[in-house]
C-alpha positions in Angstrom: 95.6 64.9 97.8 97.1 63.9 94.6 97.3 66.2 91.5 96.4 64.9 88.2 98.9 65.1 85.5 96.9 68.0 83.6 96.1 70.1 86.2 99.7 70.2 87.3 101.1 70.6 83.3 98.7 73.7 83.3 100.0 75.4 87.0 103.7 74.7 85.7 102.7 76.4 82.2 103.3 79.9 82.7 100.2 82.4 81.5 100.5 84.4 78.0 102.1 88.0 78.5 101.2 90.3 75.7 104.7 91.8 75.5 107.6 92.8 77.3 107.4 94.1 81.2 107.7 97.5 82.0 110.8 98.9 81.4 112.6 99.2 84.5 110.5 97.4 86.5 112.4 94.1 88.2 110.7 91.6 85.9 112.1 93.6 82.5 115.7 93.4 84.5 115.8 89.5 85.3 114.1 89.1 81.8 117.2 90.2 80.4 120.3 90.0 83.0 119.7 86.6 85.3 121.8 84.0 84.3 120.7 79.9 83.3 121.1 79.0 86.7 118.7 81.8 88.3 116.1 81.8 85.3 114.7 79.9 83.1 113.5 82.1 80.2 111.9 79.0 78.1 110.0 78.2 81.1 109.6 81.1 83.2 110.5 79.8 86.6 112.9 81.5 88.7 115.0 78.8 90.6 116.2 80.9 94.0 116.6 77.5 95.7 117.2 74.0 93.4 114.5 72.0 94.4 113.5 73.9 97.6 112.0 77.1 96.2 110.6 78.3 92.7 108.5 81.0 91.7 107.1 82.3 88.6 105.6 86.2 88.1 103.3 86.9 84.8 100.9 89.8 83.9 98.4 88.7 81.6 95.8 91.6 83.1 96.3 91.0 86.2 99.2 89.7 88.0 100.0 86.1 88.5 102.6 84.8 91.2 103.6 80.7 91.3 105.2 79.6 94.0 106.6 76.2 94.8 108.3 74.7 97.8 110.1 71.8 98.3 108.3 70.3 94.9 105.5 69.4 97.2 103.5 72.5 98.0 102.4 74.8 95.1 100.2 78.2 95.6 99.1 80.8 93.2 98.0 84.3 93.8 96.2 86.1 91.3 95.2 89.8 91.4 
């Protein structure tokens, strides 16, 4: 199955966060330590592997994890 343009333009968007992570907590840390090459902070996307392996982590409410492998294979878990 092919993805459509939009749908795809709306996974790789990454949900609104009202405000900064908890302090401490890992996301607050590679918010404001990881380098350009690990994260992306205009997009969101942690690189851990260049295109092999991508993941995103928001908390809009509830928590949001992206993941994509391989640029082929894309999964979200929400709760």
């Amino acid at each position: 199955m092919v993805v459509s343009p939009n749908p795809r333009a709306e996974f790789e968007e990454p949900p609104d966060t009202p405000g900064w992570p908890e302090i401490g907590s890992r996301a607050f840390v590679n918010l404001l330590v990881a380098g350009d090459k690990v994260y992306d902070p205009e997009s969101g996307w942690r690189m851990l592997q260049e295109r092999r392996y991508r993941s995103l982590v928001a908390q809009p409410g509830e928590t949001v994890v992206r993941i994509v492998l391989s640029e082929y294979l894309a999964c979200e878990v929400v709760w």
